[in-house]
N, C-alpha and C positions, 0 to 999 in steps of 0.2 A: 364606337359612338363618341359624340363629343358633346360637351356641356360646361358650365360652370357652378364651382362651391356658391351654391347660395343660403346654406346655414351650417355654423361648422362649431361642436362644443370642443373647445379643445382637452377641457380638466375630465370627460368621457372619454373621448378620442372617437368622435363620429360626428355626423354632418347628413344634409344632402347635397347633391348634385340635379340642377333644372337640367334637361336633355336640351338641347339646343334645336329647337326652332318647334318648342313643345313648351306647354305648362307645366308636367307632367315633372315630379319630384322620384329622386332615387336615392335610396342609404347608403352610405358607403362608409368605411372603416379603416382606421387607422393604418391595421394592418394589413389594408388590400393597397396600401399605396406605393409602387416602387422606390420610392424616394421619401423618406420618412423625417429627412431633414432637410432644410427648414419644415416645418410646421406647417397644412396647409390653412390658406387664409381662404376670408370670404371673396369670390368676385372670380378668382383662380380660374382659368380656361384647363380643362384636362379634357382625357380620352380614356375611354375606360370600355372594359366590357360588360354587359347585362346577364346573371345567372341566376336562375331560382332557386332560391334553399328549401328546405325540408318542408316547411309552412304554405310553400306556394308564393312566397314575397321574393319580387327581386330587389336585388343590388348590384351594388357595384365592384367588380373584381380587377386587377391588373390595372389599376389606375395608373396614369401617368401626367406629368404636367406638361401641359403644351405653354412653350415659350418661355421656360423657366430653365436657365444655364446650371448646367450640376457645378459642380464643387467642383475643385481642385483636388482632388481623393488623395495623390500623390502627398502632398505639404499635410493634408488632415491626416494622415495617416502615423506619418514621420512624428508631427508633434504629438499625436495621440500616443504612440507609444515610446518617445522619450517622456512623456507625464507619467504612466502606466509603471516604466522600469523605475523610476524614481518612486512614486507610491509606491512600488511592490517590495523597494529597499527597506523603506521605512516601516510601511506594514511588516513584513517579517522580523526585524529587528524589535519593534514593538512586542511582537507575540513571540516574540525569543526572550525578551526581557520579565515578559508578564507572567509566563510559563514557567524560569528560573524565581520569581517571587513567589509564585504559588509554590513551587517545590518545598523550597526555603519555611515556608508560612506552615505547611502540613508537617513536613519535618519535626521543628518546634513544637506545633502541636501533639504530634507520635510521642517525639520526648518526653514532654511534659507527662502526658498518659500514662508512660511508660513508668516513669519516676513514684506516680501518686500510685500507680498500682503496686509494683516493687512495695514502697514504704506501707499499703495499707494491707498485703497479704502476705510479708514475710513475716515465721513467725517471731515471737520476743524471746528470748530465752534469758534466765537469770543471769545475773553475774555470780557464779558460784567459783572459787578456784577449784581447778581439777584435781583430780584424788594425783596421788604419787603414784610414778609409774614401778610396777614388780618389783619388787627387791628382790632379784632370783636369787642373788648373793647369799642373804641371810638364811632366808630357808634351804635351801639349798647345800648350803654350807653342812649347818645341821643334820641332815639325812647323812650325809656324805660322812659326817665324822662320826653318825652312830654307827652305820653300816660298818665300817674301817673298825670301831670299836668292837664290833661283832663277830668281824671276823677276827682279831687280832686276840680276841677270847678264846677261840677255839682251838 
């Protein structure tokens, strides 16, 4: 069938379409349109198909615009994604940057944690100097020279 946009919200993304050589209004939807850019406007001659949905209400499906030249897809394409490679540089290096800051920041934080728990659960112990270690020597000595005496009685 063919018709034109005669009311089109575009911040919705819906509209109707008058059938041509009828009063007779039809919905149709952003996303029934095969060409979604440009935008379409009011007045717009298209061709579209009629299907009923679930309610019993038709619309307008596989829309197309009549006498409106497509794009150059080739050229849109190229500079869409030399844009794309370029934000995709930046973005990742962003979130390589942001990601090493956050590291950095929880780290510091871990430390700190780390430190106040060390100092608040170690226990304190006096400053006491330590006892002297065995004198084996001395006692030792002593057995050694009573025993020798002991036997050297006999």
């Amino acid at each position: 069938m063919k018709g034109k946009i005669v009311q089109w919200h575009d911040e919705k993304g819906y509209g109707f379409i008058q059938i041509e050589d009828s009063n007779r209004k039809i919905f149709c939807h952003i996303s029934d349109f095969a060409q979604r850019q440009p935008r379409p406007q009011e007045g717009e001659a298209v061709s579209f198909d009629v299907v009923s949905n679930e309610q019993g209400k038709f619309a307008a499906k596989r829309i197309r615009y009549i006498g409106r030249t497509a794009p150059d897809k080739s050229h849109a394409r190229r500079r869409q994604t030399t844009h794309d490679r370029h934000g995709e540089n930046r973005s990742s290096l962003g979130s390589l940057l942001a990601s090493g800051l956050t590291l950095a920041f929880l780290g510091f934080i871990g430390y700190q944690i780390y430190q106040f728990a060390a100092a608040k659960f170690t226990s304190k112990q006096p400053n006491t100097p330590k006892a002297a270690p065995f004198a084996a020597t001395s006692n030792a000595s002593k057995y050694r020279a009573a025993t020798a005496e002991r036997i050297v009685r006999k």
